[in-house]
C-alpha positions as CSV (number, residue, x, y, z in Angstrom):
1,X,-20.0,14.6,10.6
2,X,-16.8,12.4,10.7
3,X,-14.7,12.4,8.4
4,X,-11.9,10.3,6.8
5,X,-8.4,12.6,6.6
6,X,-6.3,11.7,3.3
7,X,-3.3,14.3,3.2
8,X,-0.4,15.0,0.4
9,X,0.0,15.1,-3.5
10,X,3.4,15.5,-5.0
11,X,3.6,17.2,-7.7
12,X,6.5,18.6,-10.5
13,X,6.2,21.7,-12.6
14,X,3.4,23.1,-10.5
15,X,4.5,27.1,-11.1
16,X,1.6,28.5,-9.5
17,X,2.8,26.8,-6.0
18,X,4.8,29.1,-3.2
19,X,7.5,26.5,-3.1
20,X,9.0,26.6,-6.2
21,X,12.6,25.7,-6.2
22,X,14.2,27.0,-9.0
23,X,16.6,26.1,-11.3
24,X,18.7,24.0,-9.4
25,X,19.3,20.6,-9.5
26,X,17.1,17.2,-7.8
27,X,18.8,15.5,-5.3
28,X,17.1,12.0,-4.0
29,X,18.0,9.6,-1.1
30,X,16.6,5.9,-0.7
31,X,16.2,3.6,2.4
32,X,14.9,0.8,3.1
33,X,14.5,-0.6,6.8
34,X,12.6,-3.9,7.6
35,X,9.6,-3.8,9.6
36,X,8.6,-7.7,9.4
37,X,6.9,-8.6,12.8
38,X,7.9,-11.7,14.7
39,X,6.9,-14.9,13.6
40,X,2.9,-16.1,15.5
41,X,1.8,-12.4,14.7
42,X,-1.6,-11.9,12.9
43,X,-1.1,-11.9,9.9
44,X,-3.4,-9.2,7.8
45,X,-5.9,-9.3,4.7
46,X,-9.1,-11.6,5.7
47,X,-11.7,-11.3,8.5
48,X,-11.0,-14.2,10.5
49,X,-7.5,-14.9,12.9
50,X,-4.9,-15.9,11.3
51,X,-1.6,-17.0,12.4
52,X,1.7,-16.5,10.6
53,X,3.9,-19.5,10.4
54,X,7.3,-18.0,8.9
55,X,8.3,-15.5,6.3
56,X,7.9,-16.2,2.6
57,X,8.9,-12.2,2.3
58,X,10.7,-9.9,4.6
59,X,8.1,-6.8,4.6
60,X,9.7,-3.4,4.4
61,X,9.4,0.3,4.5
62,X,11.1,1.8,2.0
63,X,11.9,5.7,1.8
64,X,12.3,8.2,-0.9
65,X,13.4,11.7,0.0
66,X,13.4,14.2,-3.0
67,X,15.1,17.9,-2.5
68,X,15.4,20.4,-5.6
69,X,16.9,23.7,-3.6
70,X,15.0,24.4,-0.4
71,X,11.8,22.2,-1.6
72,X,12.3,18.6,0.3
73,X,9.7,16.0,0.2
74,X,9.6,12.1,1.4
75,X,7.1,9.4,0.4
76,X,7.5,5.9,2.6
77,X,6.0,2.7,0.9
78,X,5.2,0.0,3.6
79,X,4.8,-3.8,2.8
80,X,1.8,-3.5,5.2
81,X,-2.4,-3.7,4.4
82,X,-3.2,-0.3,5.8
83,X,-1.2,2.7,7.7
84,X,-3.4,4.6,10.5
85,X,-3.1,8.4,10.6
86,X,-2.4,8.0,14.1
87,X,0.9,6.5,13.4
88,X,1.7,8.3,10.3
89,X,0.9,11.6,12.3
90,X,3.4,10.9,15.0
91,X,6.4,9.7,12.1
92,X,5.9,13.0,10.0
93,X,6.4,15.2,12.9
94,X,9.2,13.4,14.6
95,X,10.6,13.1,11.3
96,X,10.0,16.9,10.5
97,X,12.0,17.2,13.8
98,X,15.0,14.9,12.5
99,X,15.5,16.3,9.0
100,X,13.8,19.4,8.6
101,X,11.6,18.3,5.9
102,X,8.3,19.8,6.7
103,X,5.4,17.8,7.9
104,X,3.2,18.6,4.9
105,X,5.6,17.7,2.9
106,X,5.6,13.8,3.9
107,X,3.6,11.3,2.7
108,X,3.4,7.2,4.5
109,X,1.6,4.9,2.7
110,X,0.6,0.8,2.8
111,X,0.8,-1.6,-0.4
112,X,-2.1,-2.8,0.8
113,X,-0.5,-6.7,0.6
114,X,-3.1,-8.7,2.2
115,X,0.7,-10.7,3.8
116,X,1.2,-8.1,6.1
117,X,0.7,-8.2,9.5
118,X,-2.7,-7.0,11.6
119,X,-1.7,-5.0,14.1
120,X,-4.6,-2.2,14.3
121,X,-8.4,-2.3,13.3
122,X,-11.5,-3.2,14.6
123,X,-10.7,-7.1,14.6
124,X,-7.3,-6.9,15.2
125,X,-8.4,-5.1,18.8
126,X,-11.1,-7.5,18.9
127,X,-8.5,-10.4,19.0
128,X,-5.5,-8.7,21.3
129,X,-8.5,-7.7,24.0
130,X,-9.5,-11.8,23.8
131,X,-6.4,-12.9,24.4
132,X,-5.8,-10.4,27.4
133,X,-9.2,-11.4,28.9
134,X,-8.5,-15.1,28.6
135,X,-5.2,-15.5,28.9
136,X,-3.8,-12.2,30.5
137,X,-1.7,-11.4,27.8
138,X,-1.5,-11.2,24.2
139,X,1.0,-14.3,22.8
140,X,0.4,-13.1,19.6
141,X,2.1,-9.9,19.9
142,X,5.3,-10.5,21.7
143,X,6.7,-6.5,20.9
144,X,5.2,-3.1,20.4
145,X,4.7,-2.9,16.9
146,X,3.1,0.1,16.6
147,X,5.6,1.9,18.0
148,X,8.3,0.0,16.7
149,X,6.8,1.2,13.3
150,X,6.7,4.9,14.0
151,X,10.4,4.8,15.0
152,X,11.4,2.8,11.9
153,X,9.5,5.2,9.9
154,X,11.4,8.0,11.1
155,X,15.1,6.2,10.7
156,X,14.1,5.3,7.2
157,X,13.4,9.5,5.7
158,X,16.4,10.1,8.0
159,X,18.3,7.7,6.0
160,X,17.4,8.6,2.4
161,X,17.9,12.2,3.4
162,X,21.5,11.2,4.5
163,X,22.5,9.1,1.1
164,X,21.7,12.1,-0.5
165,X,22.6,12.7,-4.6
166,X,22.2,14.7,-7.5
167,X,20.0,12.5,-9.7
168,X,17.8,13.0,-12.4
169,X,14.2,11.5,-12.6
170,X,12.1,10.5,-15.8
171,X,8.6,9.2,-16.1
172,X,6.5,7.2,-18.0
173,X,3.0,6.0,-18.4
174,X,2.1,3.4,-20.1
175,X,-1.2,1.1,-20.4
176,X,-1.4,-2.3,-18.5
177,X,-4.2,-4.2,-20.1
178,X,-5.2,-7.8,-18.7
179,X,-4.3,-7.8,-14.9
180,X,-6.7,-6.3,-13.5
181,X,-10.3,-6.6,-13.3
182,X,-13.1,-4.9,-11.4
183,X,-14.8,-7.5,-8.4
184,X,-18.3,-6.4,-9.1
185,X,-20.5,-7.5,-11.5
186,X,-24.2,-7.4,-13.0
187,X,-25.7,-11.0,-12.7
188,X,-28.1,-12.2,-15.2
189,X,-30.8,-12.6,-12.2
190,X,-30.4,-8.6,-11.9
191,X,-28.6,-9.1,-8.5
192,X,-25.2,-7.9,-7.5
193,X,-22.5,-10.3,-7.7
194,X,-18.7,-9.9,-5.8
195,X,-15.9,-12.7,-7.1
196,X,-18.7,-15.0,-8.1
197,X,-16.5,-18.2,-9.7
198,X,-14.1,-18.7,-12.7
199,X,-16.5,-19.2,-15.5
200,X,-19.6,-18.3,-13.7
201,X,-22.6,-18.7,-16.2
202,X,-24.6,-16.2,-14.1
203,X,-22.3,-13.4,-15.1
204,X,-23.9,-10.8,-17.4
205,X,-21.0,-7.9,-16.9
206,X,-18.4,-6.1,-14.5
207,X,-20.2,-3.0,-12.7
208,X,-17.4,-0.7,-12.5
209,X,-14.0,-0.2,-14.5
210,X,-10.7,-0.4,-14.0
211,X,-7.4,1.8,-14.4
212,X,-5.3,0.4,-17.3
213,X,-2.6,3.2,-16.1
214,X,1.1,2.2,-15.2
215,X,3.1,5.4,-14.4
216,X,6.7,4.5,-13.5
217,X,9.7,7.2,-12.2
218,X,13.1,6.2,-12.3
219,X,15.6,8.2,-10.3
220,X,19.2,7.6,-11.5
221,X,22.2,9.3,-10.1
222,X,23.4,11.9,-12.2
223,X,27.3,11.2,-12.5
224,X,26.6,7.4,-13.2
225,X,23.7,7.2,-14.5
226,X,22.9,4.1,-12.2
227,X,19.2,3.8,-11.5
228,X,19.0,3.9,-7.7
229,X,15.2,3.7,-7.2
230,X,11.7,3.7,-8.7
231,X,8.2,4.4,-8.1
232,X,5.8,2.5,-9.5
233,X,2.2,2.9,-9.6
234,X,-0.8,0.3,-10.5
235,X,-4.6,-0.2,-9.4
236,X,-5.1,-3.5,-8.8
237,X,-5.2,-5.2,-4.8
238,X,-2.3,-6.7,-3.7
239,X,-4.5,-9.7,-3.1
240,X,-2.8,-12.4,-4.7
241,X,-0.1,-14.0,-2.1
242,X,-2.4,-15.4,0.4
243,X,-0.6,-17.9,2.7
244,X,0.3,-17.9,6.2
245,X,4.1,-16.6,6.3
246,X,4.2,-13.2,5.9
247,X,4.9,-11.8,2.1
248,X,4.9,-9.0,0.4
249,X,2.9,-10.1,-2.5
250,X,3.4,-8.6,-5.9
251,X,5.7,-5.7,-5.4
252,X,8.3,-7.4,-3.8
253,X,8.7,-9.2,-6.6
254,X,8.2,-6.2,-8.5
255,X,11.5,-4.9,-6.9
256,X,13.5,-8.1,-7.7
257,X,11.8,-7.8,-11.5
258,X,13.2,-4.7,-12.1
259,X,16.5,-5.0,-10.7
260,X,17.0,-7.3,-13.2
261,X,16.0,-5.6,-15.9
262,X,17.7,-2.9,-15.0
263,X,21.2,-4.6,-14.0
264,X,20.4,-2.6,-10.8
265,X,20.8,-4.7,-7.9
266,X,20.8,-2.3,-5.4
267,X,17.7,-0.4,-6.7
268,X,14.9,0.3,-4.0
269,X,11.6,0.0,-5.5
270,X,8.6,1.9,-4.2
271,X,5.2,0.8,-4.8
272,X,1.8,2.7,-4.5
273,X,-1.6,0.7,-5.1
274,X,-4.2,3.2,-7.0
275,X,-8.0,3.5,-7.0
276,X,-8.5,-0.7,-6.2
277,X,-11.2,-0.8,-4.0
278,X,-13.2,-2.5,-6.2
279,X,-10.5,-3.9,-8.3
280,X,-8.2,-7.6,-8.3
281,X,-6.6,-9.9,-10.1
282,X,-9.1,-12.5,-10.8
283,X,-10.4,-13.0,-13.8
284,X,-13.5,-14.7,-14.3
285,X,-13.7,-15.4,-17.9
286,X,-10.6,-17.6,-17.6
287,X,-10.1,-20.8,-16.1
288,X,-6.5,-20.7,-14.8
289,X,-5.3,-20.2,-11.8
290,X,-4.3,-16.9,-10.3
291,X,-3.1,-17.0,-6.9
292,X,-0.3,-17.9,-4.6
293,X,3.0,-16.4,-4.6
294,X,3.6,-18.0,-8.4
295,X,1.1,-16.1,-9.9
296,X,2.3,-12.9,-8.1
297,X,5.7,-13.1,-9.5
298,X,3.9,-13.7,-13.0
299,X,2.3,-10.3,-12.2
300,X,5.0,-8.3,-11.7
301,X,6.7,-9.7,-14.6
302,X,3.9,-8.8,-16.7
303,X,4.5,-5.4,-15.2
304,X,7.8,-5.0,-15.9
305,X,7.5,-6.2,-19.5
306,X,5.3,-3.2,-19.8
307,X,7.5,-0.9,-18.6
308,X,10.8,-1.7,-20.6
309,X,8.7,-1.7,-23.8
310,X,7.9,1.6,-22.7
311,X,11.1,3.3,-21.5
312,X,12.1,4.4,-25.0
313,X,9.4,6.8,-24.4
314,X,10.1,7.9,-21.2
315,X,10.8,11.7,-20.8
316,X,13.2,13.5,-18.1
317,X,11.3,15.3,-15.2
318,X,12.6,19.1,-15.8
319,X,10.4,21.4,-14.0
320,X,11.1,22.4,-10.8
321,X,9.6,20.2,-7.9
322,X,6.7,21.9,-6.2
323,X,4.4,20.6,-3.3
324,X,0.7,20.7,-2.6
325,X,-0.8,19.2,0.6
326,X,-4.4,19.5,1.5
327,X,-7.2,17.4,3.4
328,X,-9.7,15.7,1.9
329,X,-13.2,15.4,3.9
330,X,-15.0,12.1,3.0
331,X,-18.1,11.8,5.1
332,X,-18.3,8.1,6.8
333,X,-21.4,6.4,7.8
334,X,-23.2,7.1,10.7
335,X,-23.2,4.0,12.9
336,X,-25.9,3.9,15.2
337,X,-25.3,2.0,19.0
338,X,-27.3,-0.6,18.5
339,X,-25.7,-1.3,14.8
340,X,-22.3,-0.9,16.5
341,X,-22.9,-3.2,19.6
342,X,-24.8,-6.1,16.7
343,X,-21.5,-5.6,14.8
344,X,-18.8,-5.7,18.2
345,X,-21.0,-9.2,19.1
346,X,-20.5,-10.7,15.5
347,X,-16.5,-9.9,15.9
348,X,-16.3,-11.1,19.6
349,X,-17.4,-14.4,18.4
350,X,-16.1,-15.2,15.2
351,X,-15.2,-18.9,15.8
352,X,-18.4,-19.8,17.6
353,X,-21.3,-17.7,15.7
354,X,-23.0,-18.7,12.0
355,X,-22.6,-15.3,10.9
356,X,-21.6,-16.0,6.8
357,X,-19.0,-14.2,5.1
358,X,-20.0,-10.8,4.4
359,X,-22.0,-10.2,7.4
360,X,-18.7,-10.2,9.2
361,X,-17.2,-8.0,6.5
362,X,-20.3,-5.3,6.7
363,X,-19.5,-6.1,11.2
364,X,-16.5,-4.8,10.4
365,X,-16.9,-1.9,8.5
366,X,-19.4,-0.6,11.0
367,X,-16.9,-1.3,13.6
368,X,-14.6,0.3,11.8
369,X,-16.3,3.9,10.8
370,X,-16.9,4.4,14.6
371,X,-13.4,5.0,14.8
372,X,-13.6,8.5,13.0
């Protein structure tokens, strides 16, 4: 059986852990490094090729590193779709090797922003080996990306670690109703229907639900009090910005949201998508229009509004910081060869076959599971 590998959970005021710190006070770091891909790259989210055409966002990776005593931890939020282990794998022990924080003890992640670039995948390798049969050479990717990203991965922890402070972190959770909405739905013909139109009269109800939960940590340095980062949480795709430059769809605005609001200008915000898989911003019971970089902005001001109504409640983070790491085993689908060389066929020939829309997307899943 193959298996998917989902590693790290930070956690605070664990006291049955072996790493507990003691009483001793939090120090935090934050980086950020950019990591936007030349212009003509693939650009991510969709099943087809597309070209970017310019930036409407730089896309960064941005670093927290957390220490209370001899506990150190780092979490890395990438504007990017997707991170592969095989990348993150390489970063956390380089990294492990550059600051002594252990590897366990690391955590990369994606915002999943549909504006990123593709630059690994079952059509993104698809495309690049295209262009190298056809043409020799791939014009779309004019640098190593992947690598360029492991190495940027590892300056950016080494970089929080380095700016260093005692801070102190407080947390709050509050509800975010109307944003997001689950994709799937019960039709009235009993069928099963995904994004069916704005006002759809065949809609009967959604088939899943969603996660009204907003929590939000604010680190501020200690001697100040000025809020130097934050690390918000929502579940909803970052599915909203979806033109050719590259962007960084709702939590980069997110970041430029709350710097206001906090008279922060310098604060680094971090962003982590939650359960979404079946989960987005469109809601079909309404008529207006919910996409483009405008309505993204709208979104994160929505979420920020939430959370200053809610910061009278927020509470300090006073346990000691404590870390649990463990691997997850999520069987994947079996793929036969047959299925896998009707689904490599569908891919190769995207611009010449009449495959529709979501036999392409279930190409590509199969495509994909063979890689574990």
């Amino acid at each position: 059986m193959k298996h998917y590998l989902v590693c790290l959970a930070l956690c605070a005021g664990m006291t049955s852990s072996r790493c507990l710190a003691g009483d001793q006070p939090w120090r935090v770091g934050a980086a950020v490094v950019e990591i936007t891909p030349p212009v003509g790259w693939r650009r991510a989210g969709g099943y087809t090729e597309v070209i970017s055409t310019g930036v409407h966002d730089p896309l960064y990776a941005k670093a927290l590193v957390i220490s209370q005593g001899h506990v150190h931890c780092a979490i890395v939020s990438n504007d990017l779709c997707s991170v592969p282990l095989e990348l993150t794998a390489k970063a956390r022990s380089q990294a492990s090797r550059a600051t002594g924080i252990p590897v366990e003890h690391m955590v990369i992640v994606a915002t999943h922003t549909h504006g990123g670039p593709e630059y690994y995948g079952p059509l993104r390798d698809v495309l690049h080996a295209r262009a190298v049969r056809q043409q020799g050479c791939d014009p779309q990717e004019s640098i190593n990306y992947q690598t360029q990203l492991v190495e940027r991965w590892v300056d950016v922890i080494r970089r929080a670690q380095m700016t260093q402070r005692e801070a102190t972190l407080s947390v709050v959770v509050p509800h975010q109703p109307g944003l997001a909405f689950n994709r799937r739905f019960l039709m009235k013909d009993g069928s099963t229907g995904w994004i069916p139109g704005k006002l759809d009269p065949q809609v009967f109800r959604p088939l899943g639900p969603t996660d009204p939960e907003l929590p939000f940590v604010l680190v501020r340095e200690t001697a100040t009090e000025k809020p130097l980062a934050a690390l918000t949480v929502f579940a909803m795709h970052t599915a909203i910005y979806g033109d050719q430059p590259f962007g960084a769809c709702y939590p980069g605005y997110l970041q430029s949201r709350l710097r206001r609001a906090l008279d922060a200008p310098e604060l680094i915000s971090l962003f982590g998508e939650g359960c979404a898989g079946d989960v987005n911003h469109f809601d079909v019971s309404s008529r207006d229009p919910q996409t483009g970089a405008a309505y993204s902005d709208q979104v994160a001001t929505r979420l920020v509004e939430t959370i200053q109504e809610a910061m009278p409640f927020s509470r300090p983070i006073t346990a000691d910081l404590a870390i649990r790491s463990k691997v997850v085993l999520a069987p994947v689908l079996k793929i036969s060869e047959d299925e896998y060389r009707r689904a490599k066929a569908i891919l190769e020939s995207l611009d010449q076959n009449q495959a529709d829309f979501l036999e392409v997307v279930d190409a590509w899943r199969k495509m994909f599971c063979r890689t574990f």
